[in-house]
N, C-alpha and C positions, 0 to 999 in steps of 0.2 A: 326174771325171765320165766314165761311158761308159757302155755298153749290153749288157743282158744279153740275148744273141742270143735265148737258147733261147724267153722271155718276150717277148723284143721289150719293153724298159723301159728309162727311165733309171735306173741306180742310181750310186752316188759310191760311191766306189773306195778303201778305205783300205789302203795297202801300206807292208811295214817297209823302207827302201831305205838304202843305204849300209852300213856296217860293220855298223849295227845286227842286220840278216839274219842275223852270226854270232854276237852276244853272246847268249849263251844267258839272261840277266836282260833283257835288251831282248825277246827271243825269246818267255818265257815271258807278259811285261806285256801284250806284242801277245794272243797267246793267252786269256789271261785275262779282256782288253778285249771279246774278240769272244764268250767263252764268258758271261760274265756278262750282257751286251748281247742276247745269243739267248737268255736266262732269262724274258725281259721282255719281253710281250704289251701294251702299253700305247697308247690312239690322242695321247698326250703323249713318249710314246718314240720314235724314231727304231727301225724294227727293222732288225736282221741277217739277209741272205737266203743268202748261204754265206763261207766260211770255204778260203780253199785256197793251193796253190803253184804259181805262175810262174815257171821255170827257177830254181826256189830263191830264188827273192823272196815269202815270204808274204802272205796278202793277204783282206780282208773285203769285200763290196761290201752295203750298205746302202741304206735310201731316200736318194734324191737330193731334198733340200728346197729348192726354188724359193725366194728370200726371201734374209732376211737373220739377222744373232744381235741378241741383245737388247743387246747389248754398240754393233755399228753405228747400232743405233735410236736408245740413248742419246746415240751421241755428236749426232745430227743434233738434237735439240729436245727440251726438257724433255718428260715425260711425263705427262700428268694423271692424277691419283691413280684413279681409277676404272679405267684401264686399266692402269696395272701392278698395283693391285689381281687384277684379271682374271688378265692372267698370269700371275702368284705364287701365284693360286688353283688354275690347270691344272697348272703346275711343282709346287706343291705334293705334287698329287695323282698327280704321276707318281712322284714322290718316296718316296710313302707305300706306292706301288705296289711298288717295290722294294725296299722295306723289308718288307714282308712276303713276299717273296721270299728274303730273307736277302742284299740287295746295299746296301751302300752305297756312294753313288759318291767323295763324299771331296773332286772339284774345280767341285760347283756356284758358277757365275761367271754373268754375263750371257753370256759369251763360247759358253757352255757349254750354249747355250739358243737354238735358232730358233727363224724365226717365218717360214711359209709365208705363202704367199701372201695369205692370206686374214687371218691374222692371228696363228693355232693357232701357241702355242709346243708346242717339241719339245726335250725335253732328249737331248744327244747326249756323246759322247766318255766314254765309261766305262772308262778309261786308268789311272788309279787306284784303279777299286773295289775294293771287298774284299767277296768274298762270304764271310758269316759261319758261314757250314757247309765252309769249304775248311779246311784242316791245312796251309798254302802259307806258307812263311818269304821269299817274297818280298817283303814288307811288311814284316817284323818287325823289319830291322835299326835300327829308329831313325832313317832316314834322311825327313828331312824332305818331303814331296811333296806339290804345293798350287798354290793360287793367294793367298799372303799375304793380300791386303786382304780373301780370303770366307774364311779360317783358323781356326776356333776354335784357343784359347790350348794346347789339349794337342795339337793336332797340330801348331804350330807349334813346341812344346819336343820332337816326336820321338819324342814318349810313345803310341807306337801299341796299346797294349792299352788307352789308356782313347779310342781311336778309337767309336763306336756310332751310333745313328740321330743323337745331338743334335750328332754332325759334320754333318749334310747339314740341319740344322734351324739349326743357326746360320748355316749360310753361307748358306739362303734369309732370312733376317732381313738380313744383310748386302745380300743382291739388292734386297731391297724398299726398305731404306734408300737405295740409291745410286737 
C-alpha cells in the first residue's frame, strides 16, 4: 500500500524483491504481468497506473482495493447461490473482457478475485497470463504454472499450446463450484 504523490491516491504497490530482481524469467513474468494488465480497461479489472524502477527493484502500482478476496469470504460463511451467482457473472465478464483482448489469465482462483467494499469483484494478479498475440517462449517450456484445484487437465500435464480461452472458462466453473 502507499501513495501516489503526484495524484494524491492510494494505490498498492507490487515489487519484484529478493534474487528474483535479477533472474531475467522472473524479470520478464513481472513485466509481462504488468504489460498485459495495462491492456485491460475493465470496471471488474483492477487497473495498472505505471510500471517503473526503484534503485533496481522493479515495480507496478495499481488500484488499491479496500475489501477482501473471494477466497477470505469463502472461508468465513457459506455463500448463497444468488450471490456467487452475481459474482461469477462480473468475473465472468471481466474474463471475456480479456479474452477479446488476446489475454488469458491462466490462474483464475477465488484468491485471484476481490471484492471492494461494496461488494464489486475485481479480478487481479495477471502473473501468468499469456497474451495470445506475443511470440514469448516464456510459457512454452512445459513447466506447470497454476493453482491445481481451478487447473484444467492440459495445463496441469504442461501441455501449454492446447492452453486457450477454455483455460479461464474452466477454472471460473471451478470458482462457482467451490
Amino acid at each position: 500500500k502507499g501513495r501516489q504523490e503526484g495524484l494524491d491516491r492510494v494505490v498498492a504497490i507490487k515489487m519484484l524483491l529478493g534474487g528474483f530482481a535479477s533472474d531475467p524469467a522472473s524479470l520478464q513474468r513481472f513485466h509481462r504481468e504488468a504489460r498485459a494488465a495495462a491492456k485491460l480497461r475493465h470496471s471488474n479489472i483492477v487497473a495498472i497506473h505505471e510500471v517503473g524502477d526503484s534503485n533496481g527493484v522493479p515495480f507496478f502500482t495499481m488500484d488499491y482495493i479496500e475489501g477482501k478476496s473471494l477466497a477470505g469470504l469463502l472461508k468465513e460463511a457459506p455463500m448463497r447461490p444468488d450471490e456467487g451467482a452475481r459474482i461469477l457473472r462480473d468475473v465472468a465478464r471481466a474474463v471475456h473482457h480479456a479474452h477479446e483482448a488476446g489475454i488469458i489469465h491462466r490462474d483464475i482462483k477465488p484468491g485471484n478475485v476481490l471484492l471492494d467494499s461494496e461488494g464489486k469483484p475485481l479480478v487481479t494478479d495477471f502473473g501468468l497470463a499469456k497474451d495470445v498475440d506475443s511470440k514469448s517462449l516464456l510459457s512454452m517450456t512445459g513447466d506447470v504454472m497454476g493453482t491445481p484445484a481451478f487447473m484444467i487437465p492440459e495445463q496441469a500435464e504442461g501441455r501449454i499450446r492446447d492452453i486457450d480461452r477454455q483455460t479461464d472458462v474452466y477454472a471460473l466453473g471451478a470458482v462457482l463450484y467451490r
